[in-house]
Phi, psi and omega in degrees: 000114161331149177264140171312115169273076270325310178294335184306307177299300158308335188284313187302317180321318183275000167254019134298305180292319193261012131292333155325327221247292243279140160318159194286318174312324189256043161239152176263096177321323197272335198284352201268291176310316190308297194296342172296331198262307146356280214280298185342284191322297195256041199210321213264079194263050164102314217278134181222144179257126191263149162248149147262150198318159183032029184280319163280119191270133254193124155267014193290126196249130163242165188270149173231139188263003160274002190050036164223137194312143182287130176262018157217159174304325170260046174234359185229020199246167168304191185253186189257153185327289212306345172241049162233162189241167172340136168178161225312316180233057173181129152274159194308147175085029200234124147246133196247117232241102171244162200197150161254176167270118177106123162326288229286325176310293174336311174277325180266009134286357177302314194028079144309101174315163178294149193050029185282165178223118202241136180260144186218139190236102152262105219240163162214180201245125161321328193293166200196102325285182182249095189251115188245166163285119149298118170245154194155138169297335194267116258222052186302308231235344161101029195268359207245291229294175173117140170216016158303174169265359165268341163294333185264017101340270183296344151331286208300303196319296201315316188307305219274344184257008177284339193253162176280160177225142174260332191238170188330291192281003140278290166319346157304289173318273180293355118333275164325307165330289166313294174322259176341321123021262204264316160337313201300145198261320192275340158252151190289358162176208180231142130289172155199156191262153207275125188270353179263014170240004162081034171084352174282339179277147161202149192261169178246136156211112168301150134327097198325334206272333159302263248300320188290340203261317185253335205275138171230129177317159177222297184225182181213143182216121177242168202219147156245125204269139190265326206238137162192100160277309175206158158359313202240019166181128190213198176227145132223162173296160114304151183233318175215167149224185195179143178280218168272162205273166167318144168320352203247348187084026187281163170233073186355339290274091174281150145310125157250139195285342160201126170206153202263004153107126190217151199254135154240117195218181162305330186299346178302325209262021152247044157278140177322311159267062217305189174035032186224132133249161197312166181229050189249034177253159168320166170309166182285171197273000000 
């Protein structure tokens, strides 16, 4: 692909934002895909945050629709390529392994119904080192200042996963993005910020292929929502817990014998310890 010239460069940016905004009829798809590739390309100068192994302590919650904790490690995995579609960090046929920092992120992505029974798998990552693209409004590494092109780049990344997306051709846009991403061999996913925590949160999406090779279970917590004032700010139980699982991938499941129920809200992430709730109820039943 030819290099861009700067107007060139700024007209795809700006024709990102504004398929992000526009109804689906006006958007031109191949010119979409075109502006994706573009800006990635002239946009992107490398910089990533190395982690050392098992240094992020790691979330992933499934909903379990029999209403009883999922009994195995792989009931707590992506799903397999073919069935996966568009989605915040991935195109169809990509699999990709997503998780948060934090129980409490991790749940209210979830947006749970009442009585719902949610399995949550705490995991770390193995891998030495562990390298994601950081995306965020909040500007930790200074990559937003600036009027080169990898800062009205990284604008736009931090703009477009800041928002939530309903159409197609949003999830093209973060979707695409990620992909291109993640080609890169040298890093192992994306952060990004969690749009169900109003942006205080934040999620990971690995490369299915980290994830089978470094994520290792650590613990199992399964929670039942008691309460639900909204999507976003509910009560749940502990209902069981369980260490890690068996070679066969079993899950152990204890009762848990008392517990007094902990609000999942925004209120989490003015805590000392933001995006968690405690694992502080008694012992099993």
């Amino acid at each position: 692909m030819p290099e861009l010239s700067q107007e060139q460069f700024l007209e795809r940016i700006a024709y990102v934002r504004f398929a992000f905004r526009a109804r689906k009829a006006e958007v031109d798809s191949a010119r979409l895909a075109e502006a994706l590739v573009s800006t990635f390309q002239a946009g992107y100068s490398g910089n990533h945050q190395p982690f050392p192994p098992n240094s992020l302590t790691l979330h992933r919650g499934r909903i379990a629709s029999s209403g009883e904790p999922l009994p195995r490690l792989g009931d707590h995995w992506y799903p397999p390529a073919q069935f996966a579609s568009y989605n915040r960090a991935n195109l169809p046929g990509e699999s990709v392994f997503y998780c948060s920092f934090g129980n409490g992120t991790s749940l209210l992505e979830l947006r749970p119904k009442m009585g719902n029974v949610i399995s949550m798998m705490e995991c770390r990552i193995a891998k030495d080192p562990f390298r994601l693209k950081w995306i965020a409004k909040q500007d930790h590494f200074g990559m937003l200042q600036g009027s080169d092109r990898q800062a009205e780049f990284e604008r736009l990344c931090a703009e477009v996963y800041a928002q939530g997306s309903a159409s197609a051709h949003q999830y093209m846009i973060t979707g695409g993005y990620a992909s291109l991403f993640c080609r890169l061999g040298f890093l192992d996913g994306i952060a990004y910020s969690s749009v169900a925590t109003d942006c205080r949160g934040v999620n990971l999406a690995l490369k299915g292929s980290v994830a089978d090779q470094f994520v290792e279970p650590v613990s199992f917590r399964a929670f039942r929502v008691t309460e639900l004032r909204s999507a976003f700010d509910f009560r749940v139980v502990c209902a069981a817990s369980a260490g890690p699982p068996d070679v066969s991938g079993k899950i152990s499941w204890m009762l848990v014998a008392s517990c007094q129920g902990h609000s999942v809200n925004w209120s989490l992430y003015d805590r000392e310890k933001p995006a968690s709730v405690p694992a502080s109820c008694s012992g099993e039943a």
